[in-house]
C-alpha positions in Angstrom: -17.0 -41.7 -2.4 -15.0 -43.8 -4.7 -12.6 -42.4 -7.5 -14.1 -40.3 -10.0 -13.0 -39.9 -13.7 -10.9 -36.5 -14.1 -13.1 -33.9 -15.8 -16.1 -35.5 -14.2 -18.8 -33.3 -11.9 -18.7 -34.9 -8.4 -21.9 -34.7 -6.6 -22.5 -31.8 -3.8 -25.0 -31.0 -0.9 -24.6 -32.0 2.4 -23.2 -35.3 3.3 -22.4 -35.7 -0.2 -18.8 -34.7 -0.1 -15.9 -36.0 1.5 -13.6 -33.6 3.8 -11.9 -31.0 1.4 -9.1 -29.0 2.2 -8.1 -25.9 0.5 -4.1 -25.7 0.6 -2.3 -22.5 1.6 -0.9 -20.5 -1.2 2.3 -21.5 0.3 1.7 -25.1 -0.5 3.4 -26.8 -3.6 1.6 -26.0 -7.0 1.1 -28.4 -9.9 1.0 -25.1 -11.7 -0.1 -21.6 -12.3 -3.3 -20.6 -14.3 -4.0 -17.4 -16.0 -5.6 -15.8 -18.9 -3.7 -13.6 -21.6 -5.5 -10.3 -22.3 -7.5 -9.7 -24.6 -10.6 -7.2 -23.2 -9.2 -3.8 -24.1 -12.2 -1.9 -21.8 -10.4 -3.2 -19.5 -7.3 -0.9 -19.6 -9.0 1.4 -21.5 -6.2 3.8 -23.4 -3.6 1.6 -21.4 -3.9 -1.8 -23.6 -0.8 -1.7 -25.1 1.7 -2.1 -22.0 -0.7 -5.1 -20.3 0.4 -7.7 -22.4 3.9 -6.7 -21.7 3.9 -7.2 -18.1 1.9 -10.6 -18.3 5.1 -11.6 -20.2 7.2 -10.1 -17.4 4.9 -12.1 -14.7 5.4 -15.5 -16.8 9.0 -14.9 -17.4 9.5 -14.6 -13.8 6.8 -17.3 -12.6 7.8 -19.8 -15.2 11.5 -20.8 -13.5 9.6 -22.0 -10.9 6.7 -23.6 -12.0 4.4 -24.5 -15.3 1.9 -21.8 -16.6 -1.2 -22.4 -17.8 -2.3 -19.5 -20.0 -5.6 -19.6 -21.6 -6.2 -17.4 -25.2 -9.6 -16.0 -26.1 -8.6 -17.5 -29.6 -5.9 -18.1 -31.7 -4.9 -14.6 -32.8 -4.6 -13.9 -29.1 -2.7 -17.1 -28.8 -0.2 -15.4 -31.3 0.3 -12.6 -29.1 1.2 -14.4 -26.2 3.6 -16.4 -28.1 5.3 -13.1 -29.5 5.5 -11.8 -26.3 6.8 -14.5 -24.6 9.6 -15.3 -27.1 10.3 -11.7 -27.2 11.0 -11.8 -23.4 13.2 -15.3 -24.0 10.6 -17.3 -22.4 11.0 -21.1 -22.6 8.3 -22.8 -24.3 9.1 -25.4 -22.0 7.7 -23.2 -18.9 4.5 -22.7 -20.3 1.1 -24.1 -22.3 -0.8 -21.9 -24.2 -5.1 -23.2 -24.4 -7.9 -22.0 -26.6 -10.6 -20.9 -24.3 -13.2 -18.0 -25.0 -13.3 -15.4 -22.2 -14.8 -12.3 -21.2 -12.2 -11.3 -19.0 -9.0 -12.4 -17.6 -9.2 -12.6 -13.8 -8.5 -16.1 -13.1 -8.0 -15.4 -9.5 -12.2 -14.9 -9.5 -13.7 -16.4 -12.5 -11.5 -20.0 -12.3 -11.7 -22.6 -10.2 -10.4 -23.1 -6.4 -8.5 -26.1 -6.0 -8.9 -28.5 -2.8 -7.7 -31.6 -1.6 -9.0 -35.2 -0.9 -8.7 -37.0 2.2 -6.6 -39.7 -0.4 -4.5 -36.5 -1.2 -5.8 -36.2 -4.9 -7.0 -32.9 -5.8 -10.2 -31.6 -7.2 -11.4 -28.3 -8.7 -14.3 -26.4 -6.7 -16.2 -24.4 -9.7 -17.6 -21.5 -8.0 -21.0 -20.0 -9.5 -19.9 -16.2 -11.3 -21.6 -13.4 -12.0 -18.9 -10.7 -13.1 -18.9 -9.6 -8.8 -22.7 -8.9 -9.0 -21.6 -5.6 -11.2 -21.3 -6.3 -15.2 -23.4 -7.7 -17.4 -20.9 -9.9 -19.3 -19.6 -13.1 -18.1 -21.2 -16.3 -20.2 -17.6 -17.0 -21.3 -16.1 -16.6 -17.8 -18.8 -19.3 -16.6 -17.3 -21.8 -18.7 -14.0 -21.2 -17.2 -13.7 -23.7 -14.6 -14.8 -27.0 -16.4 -12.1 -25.8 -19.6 -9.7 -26.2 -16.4 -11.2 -29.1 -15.1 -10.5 -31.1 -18.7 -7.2 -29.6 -19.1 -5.6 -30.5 -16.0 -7.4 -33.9 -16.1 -8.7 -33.1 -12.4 -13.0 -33.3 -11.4 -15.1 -30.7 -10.5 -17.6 -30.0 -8.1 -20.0 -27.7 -8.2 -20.9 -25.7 -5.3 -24.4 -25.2 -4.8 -26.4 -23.1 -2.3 -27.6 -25.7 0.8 -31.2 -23.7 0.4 -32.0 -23.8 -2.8 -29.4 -25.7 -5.0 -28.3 -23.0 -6.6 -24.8 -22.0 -7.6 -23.4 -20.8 -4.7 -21.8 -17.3 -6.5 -18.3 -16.6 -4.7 -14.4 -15.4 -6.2 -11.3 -16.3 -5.0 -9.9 -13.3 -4.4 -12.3 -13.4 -1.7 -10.9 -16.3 0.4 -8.0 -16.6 2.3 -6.7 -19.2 4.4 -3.8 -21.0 6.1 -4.5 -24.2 5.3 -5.6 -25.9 8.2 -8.6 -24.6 8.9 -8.6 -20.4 9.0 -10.2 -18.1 6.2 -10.4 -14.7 5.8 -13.3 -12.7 4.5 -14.7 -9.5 4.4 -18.3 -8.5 6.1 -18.2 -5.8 3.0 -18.2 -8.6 0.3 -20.6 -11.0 1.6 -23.2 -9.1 4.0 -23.7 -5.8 2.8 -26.5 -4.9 0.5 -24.0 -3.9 -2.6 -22.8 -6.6 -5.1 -24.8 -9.4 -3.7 -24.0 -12.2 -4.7 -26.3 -15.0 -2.9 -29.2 -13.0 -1.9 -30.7 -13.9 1.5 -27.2 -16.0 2.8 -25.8 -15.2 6.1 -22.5 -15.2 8.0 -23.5 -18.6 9.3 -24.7 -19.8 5.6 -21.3 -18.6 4.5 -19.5 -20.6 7.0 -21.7 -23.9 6.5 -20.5 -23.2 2.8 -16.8 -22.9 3.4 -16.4 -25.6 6.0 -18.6 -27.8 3.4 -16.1 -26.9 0.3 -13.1 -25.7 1.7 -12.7 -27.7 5.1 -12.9 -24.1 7.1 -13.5 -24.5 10.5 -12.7 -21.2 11.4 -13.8 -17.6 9.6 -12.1 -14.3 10.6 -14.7 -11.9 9.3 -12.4 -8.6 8.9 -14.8 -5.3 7.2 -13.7 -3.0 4.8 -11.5 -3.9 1.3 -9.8 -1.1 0.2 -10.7 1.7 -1.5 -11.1 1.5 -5.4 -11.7 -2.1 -5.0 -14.7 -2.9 -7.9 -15.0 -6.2 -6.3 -16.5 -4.5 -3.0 -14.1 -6.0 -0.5 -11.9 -8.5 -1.9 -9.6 -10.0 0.9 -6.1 -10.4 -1.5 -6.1 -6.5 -1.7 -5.6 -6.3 2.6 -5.2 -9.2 4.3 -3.0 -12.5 3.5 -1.4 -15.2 5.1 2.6 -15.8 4.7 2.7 -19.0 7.2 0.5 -20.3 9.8 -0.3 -18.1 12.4 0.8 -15.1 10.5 -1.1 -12.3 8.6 0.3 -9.7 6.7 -2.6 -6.4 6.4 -2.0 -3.5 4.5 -2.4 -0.7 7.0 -2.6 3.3 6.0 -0.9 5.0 8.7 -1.9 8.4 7.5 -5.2 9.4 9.0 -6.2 11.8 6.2 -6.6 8.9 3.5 -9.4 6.8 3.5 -8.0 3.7 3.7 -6.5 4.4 7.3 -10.3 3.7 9.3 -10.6 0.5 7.5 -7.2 -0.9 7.4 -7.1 0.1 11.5 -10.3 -1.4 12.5 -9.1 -4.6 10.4 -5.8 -4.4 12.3 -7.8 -4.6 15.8 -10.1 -7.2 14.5 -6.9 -9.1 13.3 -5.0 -8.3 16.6 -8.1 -10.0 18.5 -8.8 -12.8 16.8 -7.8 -16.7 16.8 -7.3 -19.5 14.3 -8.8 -22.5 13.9 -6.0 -23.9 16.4 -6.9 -21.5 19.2 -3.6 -19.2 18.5 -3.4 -15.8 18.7 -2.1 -14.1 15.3 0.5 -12.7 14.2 0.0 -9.7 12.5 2.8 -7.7 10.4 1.8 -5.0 8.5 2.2 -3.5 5.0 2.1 -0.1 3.9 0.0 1.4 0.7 2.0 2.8 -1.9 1.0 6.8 -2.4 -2.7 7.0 -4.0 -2.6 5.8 -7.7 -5.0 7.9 -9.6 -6.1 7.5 -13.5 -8.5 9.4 -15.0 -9.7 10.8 -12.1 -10.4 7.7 -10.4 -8.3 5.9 -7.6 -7.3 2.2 -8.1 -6.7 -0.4 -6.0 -3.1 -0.3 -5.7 -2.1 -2.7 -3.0 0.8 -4.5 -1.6 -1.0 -7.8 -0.7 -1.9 -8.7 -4.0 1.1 -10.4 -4.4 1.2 -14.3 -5.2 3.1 -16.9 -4.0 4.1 -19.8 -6.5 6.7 -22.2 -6.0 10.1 -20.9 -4.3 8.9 -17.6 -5.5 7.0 -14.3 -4.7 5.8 -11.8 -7.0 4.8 -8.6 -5.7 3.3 -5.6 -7.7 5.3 -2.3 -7.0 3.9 0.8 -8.0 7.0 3.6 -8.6 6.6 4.7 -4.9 9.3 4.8 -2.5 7.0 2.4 -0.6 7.9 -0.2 -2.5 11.1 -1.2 -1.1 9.6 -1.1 2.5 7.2 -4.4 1.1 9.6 -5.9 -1.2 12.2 -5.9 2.2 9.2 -7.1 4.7 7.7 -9.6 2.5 11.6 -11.3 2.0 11.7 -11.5 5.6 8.3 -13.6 5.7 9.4 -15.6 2.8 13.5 -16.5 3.5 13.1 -19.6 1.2 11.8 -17.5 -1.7 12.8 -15.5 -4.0 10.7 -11.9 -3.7 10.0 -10.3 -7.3 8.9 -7.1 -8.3 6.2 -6.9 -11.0 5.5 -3.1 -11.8 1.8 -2.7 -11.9 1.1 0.9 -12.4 -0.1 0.4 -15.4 -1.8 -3.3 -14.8 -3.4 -1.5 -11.7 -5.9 0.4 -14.4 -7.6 -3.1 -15.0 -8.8 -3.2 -11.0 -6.7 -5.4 -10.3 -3.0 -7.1 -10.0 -1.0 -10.0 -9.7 -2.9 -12.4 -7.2 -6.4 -11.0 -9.4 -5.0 -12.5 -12.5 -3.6 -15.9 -11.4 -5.0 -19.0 -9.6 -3.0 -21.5 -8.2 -3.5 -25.6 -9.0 -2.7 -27.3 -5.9 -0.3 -30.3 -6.2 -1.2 -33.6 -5.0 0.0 -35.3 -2.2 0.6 -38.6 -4.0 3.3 -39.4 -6.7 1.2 -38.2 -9.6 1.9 -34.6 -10.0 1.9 -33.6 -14.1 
């Protein structure tokens, strides 16, 4: 296919594409994206403190690397700026856009990026449907193409193979090392709750992630965790640090719920191979104590940590738990710098750190922004 003017849609469908690959977290990032919030449902009696800690996560993310932070409007835009200068963040860490949203999980409703065989990148626009569960998400549609124009990069559009329809996925659903290896969950794609492409199987899936992401190679682990609203995301259980290795958050204590799923993922983990034939390595994480709010428990999880450039943030929850990942996840990373976000109260929106941001790939030639 020959070079494509940034913003542009590239065209999809079999044999239309060349080889993508989507880079390991781990891999250098032009930048950060997120959205600054805005939907108080979402934190319901708990707004006040959430724009707070997304000026902690900036303050610590932005020494590393640029962040992109899209603002329903500009009285939201305001906000963030407050915030930010209010936690002496330099304006030359960050860019503040204008774009309309619904909600704020970038991790889901933005766009995946992948590389070209030339080493350029491109932006995957997923189709989204608010996880097959609410009824508003117009504004999170138009996401991807708002990232698309900002970061000067083309988009493709994923489309079913069937029917040419948007094929509907998140990115808190994928994981993978970057050479080949994803990791799902059977619970998000292939049960009857929260469908997202009706009648697609495990194999359609696959066809779709080796087309788009250049997987040649799905672990298919089963349960999320409990609490998850998403209905088996894989960034709340089961990420990879390096090649070969796989960190899983694993409930030890057989009374809690989360201890069957977290144990049959641990064998399925301990059994399987990568797209290079390896065995993994597994290391495991533990769950902080149950983190209840109004009578409901939340996803409170370890593994929703990110990894940006030189840096780690991890979400700690007041447990003693805490220091146990904080310690094990600075062992994985020697050559970052492991960072605490507390997310006890973020953790009321469903989500956490690796929910809220998406990564933009850099490119392998000399023309990183």
């Amino acid at each position: 296919m020959t070079a494509s003017r940034a913003g542009a849609t590239l065209p999809h469908g079999s044999g239309a594409l060349p080889a993508l690959r989507m880079p390991a977290e781990w891999e250098r990032h032009d930048a950060t994206w997120i959205g600054w919030p805005h939907h108080e449902p979402d934190w319901p009696g708990k707004f006040a403190p959430i724009a707070w800690v997304y000026a902690e996560i900036v303050r610590a993310l932005s020494r590393f690397e640029r962040v992109e932070i899209l603002c329903h409007d500009e009285h939201v835009a305001e906000q963030a700026r407050h915030c930010l200068a209010q936690h002496d963040v330099s304006p030359d860490g960050y860019r503040l856009h204008i774009q309309a949203t619904d909600r704020v999980w970038l991790r889901d409703s933005g766009a995946t990026g992948v590389m070209r065989p030339d080493g350029s990148m491109a932006f995957v626009q997923w189709g989204f449907n608010a996880w097959a569960k609410y009824d508003n998400f117009a504004l999170d549609a138009l996401v991807p193409p708002r990232m698309a124009a900002i970061a000067e990069l083309p988009r493709i559009e994923a489309r079913r193979h069937d029917n040419g329809e948007p094929l509907i996925l998140e990115g808190g659903g994928i994981e993978t090392d970057g050479l080949g290896t994803m990791l799902v969950t059977e619970e998000w794609l292939l049960s009857d709750v929260q469908v997202r492409n009706p009648g697609y199987t495990r194999k359609d899936y696959e066809r779709a992630f080796a087309e788009y992401l250049g997987i040649t190679h799905t672990i298919w682990l089963g349960e999320g965790c409990v609490g998850d609203d998403t209905h088996g995301h894989i960034d709340d259980i089961a990420r990879f640090v390096a090649p070969g290795v796989v960190v899983l958050a694993h409930e030890e204590d057989p009374a809690d719920e989360n201890h069957a799923r977290s144990l049959d993922n641990l064998h399925r983990l301990r059994n399987a191979r990568d797209a290079r034939g390896e065995k993994l390595r597994v290391v495991t994480l533990p769950f902080p104590r149950a983190v209840v709010m109004d009578g409901m428990r939340l996803p409170a999880s370890y593994a929703n940590f990110y990894i940006g450039n030189g840096v780690c943030l991890v979400p700690t929850f007041n447990d003693r738990n805490d220091r146990i990942a904080l310690n094990t996840l600075a062992d994985l990373f020697p050559d970052h710098e492991v960072i605490g976000i507390h997310a006890v109260d973020l953790v009321w929106g469903l989500g956490t750190l690796h929910c809220l941001s998406q990564q933009q790939p850099a490119p392998l030639r000399g023309d990183a922004r």
